[in-house]
C-alpha positions as CSV (number, residue, x, y, z in Angstrom):
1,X,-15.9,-48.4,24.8
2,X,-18.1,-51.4,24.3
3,X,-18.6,-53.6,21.5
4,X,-21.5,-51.6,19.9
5,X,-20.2,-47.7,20.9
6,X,-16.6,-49.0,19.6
7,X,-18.6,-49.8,15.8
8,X,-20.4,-46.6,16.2
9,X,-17.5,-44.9,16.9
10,X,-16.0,-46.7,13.8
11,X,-18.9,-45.6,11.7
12,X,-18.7,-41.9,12.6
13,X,-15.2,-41.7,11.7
14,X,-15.2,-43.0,8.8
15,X,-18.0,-40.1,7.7
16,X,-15.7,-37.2,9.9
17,X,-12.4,-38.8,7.7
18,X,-14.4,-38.6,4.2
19,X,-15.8,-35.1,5.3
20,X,-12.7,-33.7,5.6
21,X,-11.4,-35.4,2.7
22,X,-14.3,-33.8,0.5
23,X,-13.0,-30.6,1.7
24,X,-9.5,-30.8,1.8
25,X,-9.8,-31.4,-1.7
26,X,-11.5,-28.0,-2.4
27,X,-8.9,-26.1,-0.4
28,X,-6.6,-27.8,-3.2
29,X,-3.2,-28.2,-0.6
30,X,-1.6,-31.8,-1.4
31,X,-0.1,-32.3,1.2
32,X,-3.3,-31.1,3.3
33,X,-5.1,-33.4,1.8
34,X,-2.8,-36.3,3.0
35,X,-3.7,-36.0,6.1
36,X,-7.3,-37.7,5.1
37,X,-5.2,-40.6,4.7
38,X,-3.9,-40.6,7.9
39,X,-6.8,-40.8,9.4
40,X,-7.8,-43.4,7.2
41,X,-4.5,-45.4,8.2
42,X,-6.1,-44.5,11.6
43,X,-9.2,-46.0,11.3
44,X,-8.0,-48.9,9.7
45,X,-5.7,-49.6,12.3
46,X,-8.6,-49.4,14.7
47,X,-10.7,-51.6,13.2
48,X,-7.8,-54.2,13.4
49,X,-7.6,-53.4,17.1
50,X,-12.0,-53.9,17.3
51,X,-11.7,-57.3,15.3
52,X,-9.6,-58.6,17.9
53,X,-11.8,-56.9,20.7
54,X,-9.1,-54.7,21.8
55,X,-10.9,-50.8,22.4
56,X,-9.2,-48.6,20.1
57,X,-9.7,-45.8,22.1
58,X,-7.5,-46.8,24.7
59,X,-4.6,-47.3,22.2
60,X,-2.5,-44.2,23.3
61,X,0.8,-43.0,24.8
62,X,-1.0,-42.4,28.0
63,X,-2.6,-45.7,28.6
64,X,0.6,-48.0,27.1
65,X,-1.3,-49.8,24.3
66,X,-0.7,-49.5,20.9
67,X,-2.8,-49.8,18.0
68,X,-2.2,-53.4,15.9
69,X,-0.3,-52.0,12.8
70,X,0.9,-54.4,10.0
71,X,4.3,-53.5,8.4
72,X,2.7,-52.0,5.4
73,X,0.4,-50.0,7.0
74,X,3.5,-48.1,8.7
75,X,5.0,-47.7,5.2
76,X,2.1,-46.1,4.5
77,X,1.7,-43.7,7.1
78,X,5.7,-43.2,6.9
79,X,4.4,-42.0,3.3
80,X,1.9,-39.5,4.6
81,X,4.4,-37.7,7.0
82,X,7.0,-37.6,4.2
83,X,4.7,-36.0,1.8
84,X,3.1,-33.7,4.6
85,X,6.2,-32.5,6.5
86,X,8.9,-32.7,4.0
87,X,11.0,-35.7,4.6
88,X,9.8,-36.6,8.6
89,X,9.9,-40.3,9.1
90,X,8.7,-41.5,12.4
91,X,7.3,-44.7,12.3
92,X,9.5,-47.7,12.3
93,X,9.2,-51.6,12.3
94,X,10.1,-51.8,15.9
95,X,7.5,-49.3,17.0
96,X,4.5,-51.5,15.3
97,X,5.8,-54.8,17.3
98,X,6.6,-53.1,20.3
99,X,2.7,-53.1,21.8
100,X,0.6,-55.1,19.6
């Protein structure tokens, strides 16, 4: 993505994330609801990655490029998964150095 598709893209997720939000809150599951902030941690990640003109959307396992996360922000999403899948921890401090 460009420049301009990578702040639309931004935009549009930010709408899809409070969407889902909106309605997670009606279906009244906690830890469903969670996952809104997931993707919120998501998108905040990716506009790190856009501020420093890296393209978010090639920030996967497949391509070998990892989003910029700062230590809180896997504390946070360390949170998330806790709540969500009972105890699961997956994120650790030497996964948000290893590709940023």
């Amino acid at each position: 993505m460009d420049t301009l598709e990578r702040e639309q893209a931004l935009l549009e997720m930010r709408q899809t994330a409070d969407a889902f939000y909106r309605s997670a809150v009606k279906i009244g599951n906690h830890p469903f609801i969670e996952f809104a902030g997931l993707m919120n941690e998501y998108i905040s990640a990716c506009q790190l990655a856009h501020n420093e003109g890296m393209d978010f959307s090639q920030c996967n396992v497949h391509n070998g490029k990892a989003l910029p996360l700062k230590p809180f922000m896997s504390d946070y999403i360390n949170e998330k998964l806790e709540c969500i899948f009972s105890g699961a921890k997956v994120m650790t401090a030497a996964a948000e150095t290893s590709g940023a």
